[in-house]
Residue, then its C-alpha position, 0 to 999 in steps of 0.5 A: x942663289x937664294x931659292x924659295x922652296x915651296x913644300x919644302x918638308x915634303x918627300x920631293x921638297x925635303x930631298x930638294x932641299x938637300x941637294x939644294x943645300x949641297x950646290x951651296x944655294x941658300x933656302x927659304x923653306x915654306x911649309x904649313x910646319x917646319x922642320x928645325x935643322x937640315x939643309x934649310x936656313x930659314x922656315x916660313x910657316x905659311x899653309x898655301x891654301x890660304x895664301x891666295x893673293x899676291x901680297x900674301x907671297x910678296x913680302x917673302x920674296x925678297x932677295x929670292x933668285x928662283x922660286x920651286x914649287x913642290x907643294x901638293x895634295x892628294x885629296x881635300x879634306x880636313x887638313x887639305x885643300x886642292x884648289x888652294x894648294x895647286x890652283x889659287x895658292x900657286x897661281x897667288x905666288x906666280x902673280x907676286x913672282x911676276x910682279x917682284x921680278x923673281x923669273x925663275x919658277x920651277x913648278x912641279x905639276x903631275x903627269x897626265x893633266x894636260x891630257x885629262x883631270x878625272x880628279x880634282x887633283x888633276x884639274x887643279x893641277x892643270x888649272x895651276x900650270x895654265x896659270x903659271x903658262x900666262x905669266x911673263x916668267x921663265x917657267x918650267x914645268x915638270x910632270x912627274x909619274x909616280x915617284x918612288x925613291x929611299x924616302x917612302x910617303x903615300x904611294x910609294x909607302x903603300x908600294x912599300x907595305x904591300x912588299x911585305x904581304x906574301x898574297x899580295x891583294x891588288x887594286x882593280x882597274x889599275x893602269x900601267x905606270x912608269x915610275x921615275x925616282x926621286x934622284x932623276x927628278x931632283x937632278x932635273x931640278x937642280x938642272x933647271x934652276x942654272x941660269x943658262x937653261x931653257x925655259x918655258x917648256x912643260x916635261x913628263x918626267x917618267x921612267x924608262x919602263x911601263x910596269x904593272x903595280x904587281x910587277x912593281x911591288x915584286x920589284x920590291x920584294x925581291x929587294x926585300x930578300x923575300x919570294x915572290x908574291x901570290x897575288x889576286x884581284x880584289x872585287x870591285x866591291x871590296x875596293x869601293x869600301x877600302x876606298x870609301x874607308x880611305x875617304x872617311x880616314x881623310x875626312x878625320x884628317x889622316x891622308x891614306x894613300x888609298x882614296x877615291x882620288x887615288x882610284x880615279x887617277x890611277x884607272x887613267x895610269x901614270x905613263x908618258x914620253x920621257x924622250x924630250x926631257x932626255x933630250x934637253x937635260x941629258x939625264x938618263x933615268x934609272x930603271x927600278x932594278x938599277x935604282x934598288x941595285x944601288x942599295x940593298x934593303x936594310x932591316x929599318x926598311x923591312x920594319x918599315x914595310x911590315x909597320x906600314x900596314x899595321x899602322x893602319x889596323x893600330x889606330x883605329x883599333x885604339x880609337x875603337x877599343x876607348x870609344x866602345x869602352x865608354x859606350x859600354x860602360x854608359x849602357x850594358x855595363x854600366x850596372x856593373x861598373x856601380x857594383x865595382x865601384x861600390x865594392x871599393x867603397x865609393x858609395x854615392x860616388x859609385x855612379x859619377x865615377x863610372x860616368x866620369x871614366x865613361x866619358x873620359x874614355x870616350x873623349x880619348x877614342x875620338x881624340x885619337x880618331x881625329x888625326x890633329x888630335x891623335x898625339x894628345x890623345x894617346x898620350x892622355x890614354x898612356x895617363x888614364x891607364x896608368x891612373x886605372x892601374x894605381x886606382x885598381x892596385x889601391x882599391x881592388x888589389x885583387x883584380x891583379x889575380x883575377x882569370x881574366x886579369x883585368x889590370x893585367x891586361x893594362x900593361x899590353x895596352x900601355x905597349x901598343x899606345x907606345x908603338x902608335x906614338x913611335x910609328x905617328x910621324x908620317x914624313 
């Protein structure tokens, strides 16, 4: 069977792919970037916000058997567009299977959004399903909990890195979930797409077990061989700026799990009646202690879960220390900057070259701040460093010696830059 996967690169799209891969089934993947290699024959870069009519979608459906839509997205912002990924996009794609003849759709929406959208997550995912409802086609829909599985990637990474905190801080207003793993959902899937199943039905995919979030990361704790975790609210207060700084994160383009989307949807939880998916498929789903039995935690997931929340002190640390570099060094150091300068023999060139580094050093702190910018612009820092060094080693050698290592201190920064470019990769 030749499938079209939609959202193929990410954390349930990739996983899919695999098994995919493994029943002998061919796939055209589609994603906004390609993945070179693995499971997937044949990419189709195509970003599913912007692919809102019918005729953008035909021509890729050729020779398709079934379609699997795992695309979606947490919140708008520079990068991300909910209504054009889970409503105009999708239901674009559900008008031009319809009209080619491609019936097999199998459309991953979200738990709860037929009972309420606090979000414009859920209501874009519902509006999604209610398209996909109308169209003469054999649909399923399957409406997972939180998924959680080997791969980690937003929540279930944010789960992750909080495993690694001894004082565990926790999120007020936040509701029971039940968490289905990833390979009881892919099974799910590859259930489906056999040409003898039933369609036209809409399933909660949910796990056997309501916990807290607390009971969830002690889980994960534990997994980990650590003790359990002291844990404490955090005040409402306190949450609303994480989740104010979460927003201005996504706003620059990066996609914290911890935004004002993610505060709406899990105030409602994530918990529904697995018994009729059950019932029609046979699978059994894991309980989180069945599913973290299966494997023991290796040292690349401890590195993992303590990385994950330095990534985000690391970033803004950077972006921070290059902008704040310029800003002195235009103001209250400027003056300074001269005398250094002039001490080297720079002369009348003293001035440009300190507005030059200046402003050189400024514009790497907003790359670095602005996540499709982020990679150029740790590199470029990696490169001025460096040029710092031979410059101050050629014109004042003696700032190697100085008490406060002035070009000493290079060599730790040269590190740190290196670990934000080995941690950059999200999935």
């Amino acid at each position: 069977m030749k499938v079209l996967l939609v959202g193929a690169s990410g954390l349930i799209g990739s996983a899919v792919a695999a098994a995919l891969a493994r029943e002998g089934h061919v796939i055209l993947g589609v994603a906004r970037q390609s993945r070179p290699g693995g499971p997937v024959a044949q990419w189709l870069k195509l970003d599913v916000a912007s692919a809102r009519r019918p005729e953008d979608w035909s021509c890729h459906l050729k020779d398709i058997d079934a379609v699997i839509n795992c695309a979606g997205v947490l919140q708008d912002n520079a990068r991300e567009n909910t209504h054009g990924v889970h409503s105009s996009g999708a239901g674009a794609l559900f008008e031009a299977c319809e009209r080619g003849g491609v019936r097999r759709i199998i459309h991953l929406s979200a738990i709860g959004v037929d009972r309420a959208q606090p979000s414009s997550f859920s209501a874009t995912k519902y509006l999604g399903d209610q398209q996909l409802i109308t169209k003469d086609l054999d649909w399923v829909i399957l409406r997972p909990s939180v998924v959680l599985g080997r791969p980690a990637y937003g929540a279930s990474a944010l789960i992750r890195g909080l495993a690694s905190l001894p004082l565990l801080p926790l999120m007020p207003g936040t509701q029971p979930l039940q968490i289905v793993q990833l390979s009881d959902l892919v099974a799910t899937i590859l259930f489906f797409l056999g040409r003898e199943s039933p369609s036209h039905l809409a399933l909660e995919i949910v796990g056997p077990e309501r916990l807290t979030m607390g009971e969830i990361i002690a889980k994960y704790r534990v997994w980990y061989g650590w003790d359990l975790p002291r844990s404490f609210v955090i005040p409402s207060t306190v949450a609303k700026c994480l989740y104010a700084i979460g927003d201005m994160a996504g706003l620059l383009g990066w996609r914290p799990p911890v935004r004002s989307n993610a505060a709406r949807e899990i105030a409602r939880g994530a918990i529904g009646d697995p018994e009729p998916w059950i019932s029609i498929t046979g699978i059994r789903p894991l309980s989180l202690d069945e599913a973290l039995a299966r494997e023991p935690a290796t040292v690349q997931e401890k590195w993992f879960a303590r990385l994950y929340l330095l990534k985000a002190i690391i970033f803004p640390v950077l972006a921070a220390f290059w902008l704040v570099t310029g800003v002195i060094s235009l103001t209250l150091g400027y003056a300074a900057g001269v005398d250094l300068m002039r001490s080297t023999g720079a002369g009348v060139l003293s001035g440009p070259a300190v507005i030059a580094g200046a402003l050189a050093d400024s514009i790497i702190g907003l790359c670095i701040a602005w996540r499709p910018l982020t990679r150029p612009g740790l590199y470029a820092a990696l490169g001025l460093s460096v040029f710092y060094a031979i410059a101050g080693t050629l014109l004042h050698p003696d700032l190697w010696i100085e008490p406060l290592g002035p070009l000493l201190k290079i060599i730790p920064i040269l590190m740190l830059h290196l670990v934000a470019l080995a941690i950059l990769e999200e999935r």
